[in-house]
N, C-alpha and C positions, 0 to 999 in steps of 0.2 A: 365294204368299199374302201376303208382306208388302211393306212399301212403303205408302203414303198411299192409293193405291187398289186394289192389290193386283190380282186377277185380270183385271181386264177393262182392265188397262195390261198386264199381263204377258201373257194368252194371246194379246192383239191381235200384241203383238212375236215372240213365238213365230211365230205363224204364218206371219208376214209372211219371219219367217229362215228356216225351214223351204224356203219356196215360194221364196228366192232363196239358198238353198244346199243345191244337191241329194244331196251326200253325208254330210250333217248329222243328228244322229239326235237329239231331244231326250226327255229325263227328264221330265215336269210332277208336282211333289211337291205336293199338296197335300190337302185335304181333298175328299171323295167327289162331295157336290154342288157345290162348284166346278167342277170338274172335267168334269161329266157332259156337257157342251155342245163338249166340244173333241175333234176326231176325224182324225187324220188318217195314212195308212200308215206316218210316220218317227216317230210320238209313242206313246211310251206314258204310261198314268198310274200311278204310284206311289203310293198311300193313306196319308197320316198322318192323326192322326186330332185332333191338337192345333196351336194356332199361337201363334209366340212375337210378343205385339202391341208396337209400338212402344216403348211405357211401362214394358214388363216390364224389373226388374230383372235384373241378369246372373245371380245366384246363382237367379233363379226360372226364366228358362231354360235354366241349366245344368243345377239340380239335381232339377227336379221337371216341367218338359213334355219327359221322355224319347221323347215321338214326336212332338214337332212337325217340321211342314213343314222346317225349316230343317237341325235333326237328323239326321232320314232323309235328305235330299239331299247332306249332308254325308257320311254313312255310305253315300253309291251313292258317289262317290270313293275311298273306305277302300277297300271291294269291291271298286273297280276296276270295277262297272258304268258308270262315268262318268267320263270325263277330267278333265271341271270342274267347280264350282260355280258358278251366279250366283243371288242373291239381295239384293231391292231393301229387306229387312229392317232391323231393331232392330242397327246397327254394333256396338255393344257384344258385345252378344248372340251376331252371327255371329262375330267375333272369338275370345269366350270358346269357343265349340262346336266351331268349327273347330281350335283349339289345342289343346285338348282332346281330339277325334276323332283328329287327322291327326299331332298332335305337329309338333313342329319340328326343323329339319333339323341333322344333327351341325353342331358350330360357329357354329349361329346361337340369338342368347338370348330374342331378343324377335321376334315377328313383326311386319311394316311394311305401311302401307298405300302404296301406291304409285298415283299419281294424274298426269292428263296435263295440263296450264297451258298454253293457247296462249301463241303467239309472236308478235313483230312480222314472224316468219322464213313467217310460214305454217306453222311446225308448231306442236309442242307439247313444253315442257320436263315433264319426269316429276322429277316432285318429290314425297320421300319424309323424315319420316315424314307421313302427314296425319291425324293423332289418336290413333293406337294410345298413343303411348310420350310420355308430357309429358317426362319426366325421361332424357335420354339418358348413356352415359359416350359416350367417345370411341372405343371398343371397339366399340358401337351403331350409333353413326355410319360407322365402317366398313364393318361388316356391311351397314349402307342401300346407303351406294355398290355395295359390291359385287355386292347382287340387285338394283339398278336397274339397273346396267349391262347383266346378263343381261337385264334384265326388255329394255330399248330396245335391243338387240340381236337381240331374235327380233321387238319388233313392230315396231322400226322398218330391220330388215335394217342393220345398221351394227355392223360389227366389231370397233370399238374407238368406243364412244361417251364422250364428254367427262363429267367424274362432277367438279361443281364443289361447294365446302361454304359454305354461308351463311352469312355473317358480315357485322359493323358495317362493313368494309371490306376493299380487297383484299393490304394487305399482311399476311406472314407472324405480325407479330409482335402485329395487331389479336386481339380477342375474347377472352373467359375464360381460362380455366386448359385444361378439357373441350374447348375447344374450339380450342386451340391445338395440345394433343396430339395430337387427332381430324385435324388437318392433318399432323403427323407422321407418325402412324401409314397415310392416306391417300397423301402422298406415296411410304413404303417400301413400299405395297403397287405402287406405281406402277413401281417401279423394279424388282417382279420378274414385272411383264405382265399381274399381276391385271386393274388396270386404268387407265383411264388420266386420272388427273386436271390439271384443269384450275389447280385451284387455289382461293384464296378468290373467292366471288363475293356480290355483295348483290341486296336485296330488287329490285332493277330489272332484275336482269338474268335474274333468271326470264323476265320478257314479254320482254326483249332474243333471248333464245335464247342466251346469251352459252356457254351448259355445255346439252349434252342433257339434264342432270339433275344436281338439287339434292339437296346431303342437311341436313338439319336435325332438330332433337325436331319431337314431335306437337302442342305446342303451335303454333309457330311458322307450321309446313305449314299446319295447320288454319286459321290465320286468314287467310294467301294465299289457301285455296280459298275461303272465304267472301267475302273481297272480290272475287275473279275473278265468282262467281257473281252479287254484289250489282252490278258494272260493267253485266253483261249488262243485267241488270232495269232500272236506273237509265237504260242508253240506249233500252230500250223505253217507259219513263216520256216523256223528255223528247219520242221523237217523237208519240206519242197527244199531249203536252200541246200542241205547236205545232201541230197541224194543228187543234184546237178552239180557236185564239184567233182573231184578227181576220183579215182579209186578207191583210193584207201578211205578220205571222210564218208565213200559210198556206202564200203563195207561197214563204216563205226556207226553210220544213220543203219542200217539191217539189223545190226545186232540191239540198238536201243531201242528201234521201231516201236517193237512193242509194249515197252514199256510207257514210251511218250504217247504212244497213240491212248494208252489205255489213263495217262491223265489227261489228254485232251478229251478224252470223251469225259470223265469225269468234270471238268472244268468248264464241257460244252453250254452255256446258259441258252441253247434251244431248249434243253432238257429238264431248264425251271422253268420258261416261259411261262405267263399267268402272272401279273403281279394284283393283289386284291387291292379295290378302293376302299379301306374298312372308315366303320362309322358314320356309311349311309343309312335311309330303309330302306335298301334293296341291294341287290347282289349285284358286283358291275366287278368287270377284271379286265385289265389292259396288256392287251400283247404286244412283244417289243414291235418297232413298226419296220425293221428289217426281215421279221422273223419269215421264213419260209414253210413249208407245206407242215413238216415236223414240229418244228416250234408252235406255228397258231395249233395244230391239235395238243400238243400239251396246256395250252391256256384252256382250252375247250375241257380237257380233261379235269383240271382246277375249277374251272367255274359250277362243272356238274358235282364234283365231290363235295364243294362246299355247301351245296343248294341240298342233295341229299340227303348229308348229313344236320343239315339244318344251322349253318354258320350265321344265320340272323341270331336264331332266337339263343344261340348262348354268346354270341357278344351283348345283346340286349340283357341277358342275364348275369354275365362277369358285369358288367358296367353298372346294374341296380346294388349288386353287391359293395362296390366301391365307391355309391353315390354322392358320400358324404365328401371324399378327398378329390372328390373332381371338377370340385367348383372351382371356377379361376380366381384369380387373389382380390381381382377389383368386384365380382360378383359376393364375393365372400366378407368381404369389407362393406358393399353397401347392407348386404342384410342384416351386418353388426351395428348398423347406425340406421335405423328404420324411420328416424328425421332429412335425409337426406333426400335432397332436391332431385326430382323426378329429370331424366335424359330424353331429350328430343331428338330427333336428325330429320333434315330436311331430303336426303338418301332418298331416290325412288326406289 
């Protein structure tokens, strides 16, 4: 139901995944007459009876659309009727429901969106956080590395994938206080196989491929993906605009055609669509909410690869590896002082 156009971008990809993954079974959560048009032996429909719209605030669809669309799909995970989530909805929104619903995993504090940034390599850097968490420690930043690696190890089949940390430059002694430490603590998780870092890396070396995967706060991420997205556009801008001028810019847009077409399609982020929630107990992946019939089937595709391959149980098991450097500073501090006055909140 959610996303810019909702059903008739979503049930098109459905179907389309369906008909080219024959032991695929899907969920469609939405409302009754949506739904009523779509039929097919591996689908069933699940009935909610609310939907959380773009605009809605998170406390409105945490605390009061108790059965919307996104709710219930969340809750066939919980149950275990469903491996995963995807939903092309209100980010906020799935965020809070899904944290909420599924909790988060021992030793991780915040959950992270996890997102794929082509390459100059022909792939894609997975670059984490992309808007959950503005404010990171270096504690956060850990944790990132450590479920992306899992995450680019079951999709991109690679056993020790490169986990580089984004910073003004590549020496040790570059960036913050946060963020110096956040290399510290990266490196000694390095040194007992957690994972395998590459080191500092900056804003160019995302498109380089230089690291399989970046870790940064959400601010950061988030404005990478927007500019990745806005490149794509801009290079479809300029070719519409040359081939409507004179003659001759006609003939100079024929002759480069193919070459810009052929970085626009690389550059297209339909074609990463699927960003992972990591750090829930359960599987949930966010489609961009513009995305159209091709892009939500590539989140769809993402969300099965991961559930297949079993992307719970080795983030669960990178993060027991690295258990000991994942406590945050003030958790770590009170259990060096086991005198220390017990914390209350009045917090419902």
């Amino acid at each position: 139901m959610g996303g810019d156009r909702g059903p008739q971008v979503t049930l098109v990809a459905c179907r389309h995944f369906l008909d080219t993954h024959p032991d695929a079974r899907l969920l469609l959560v939405g409302q009754a007459q949506a739904l009523a048009g779509f039929e097919h032996p591996r689908a069933e429909h699940v009935i909610a009876t609310e939907v959380v719209a773009m605009d809605d605030p998170v406390e409105l669809a945490l605390r009061r659309k108790k059965d919307s669309s996104m709710r219930v799909a969340i809750l066939q995970v919980k149950g275990g009727k469903a491996d995963a989530a995807v939903s092309a909805g209100n980010t906020g929104a799935l965020m809070a429901i899904s944290r909420f619903v599924l909790k988060t995993l021992d030793g991780i504090d915040r959950p992270a969106i996890a997102y794929p940034l082509p390459n100059s390599k022909g792939e894609a850097t997975t670059v984490l956080d992309l808007g959950a968490n503005v404010d990171c420690t270096a504690e956060h930043l850990l944790q990132f590395g450590v479920m992306g690696a899992a995450l680019d190890s079951v999709l991109k089949d690679k056993a020790q994938p490169t986990v580089g940390l984004l910073n003004i430059g590549s020496e040790a002694i570059k960036g913050s206080e946060e963020i110096k430490r956040a290399g510290e603590l990266l490196r000694a998780a390095a040194e007992t196989g957690a994972i395998n870092f590459y080191g500092n890396v900056e804003g160019n070396d995302i498109f380089k491929g230089t690291s399989d995967i970046v870790v940064c706060d959400g601010f950061v991420g988030n404005v990478a993906l927007k500019t990745t997205e806005g490149l794509a556009s801009m290079i479809g801008q300029i070719l519409r605009q040359e081939f409507s001028r004179n003659i001759f810019t006609k003939m100079a847009a024929i002759v480069a055609y193919p070459v810009l077409s052929a970085f626009k399609r690389r550059v297209d982020h339909r074609r990463y669509n699927g960003a992972a929630l990591l750090g829930l107990r359960g599987l949930v992946f966010k489609s961009h909410g513009s995305a159209d019939a091709l892009a939500f089937e590539h989140a769809l595709q993402r969300a099965y690869d991961a559930a297949r391959n079993q992307l719970l149980q080795r983030v669960q098991a990178r993060i027991a590896k690295a258990a000991p450097l994942l406590l945050p500073a003030d958790a770590e501090s009170l259990q060096q002082k086991p005198d220390a006055p017990a914390l209350h909140s009045s917090a419902a």
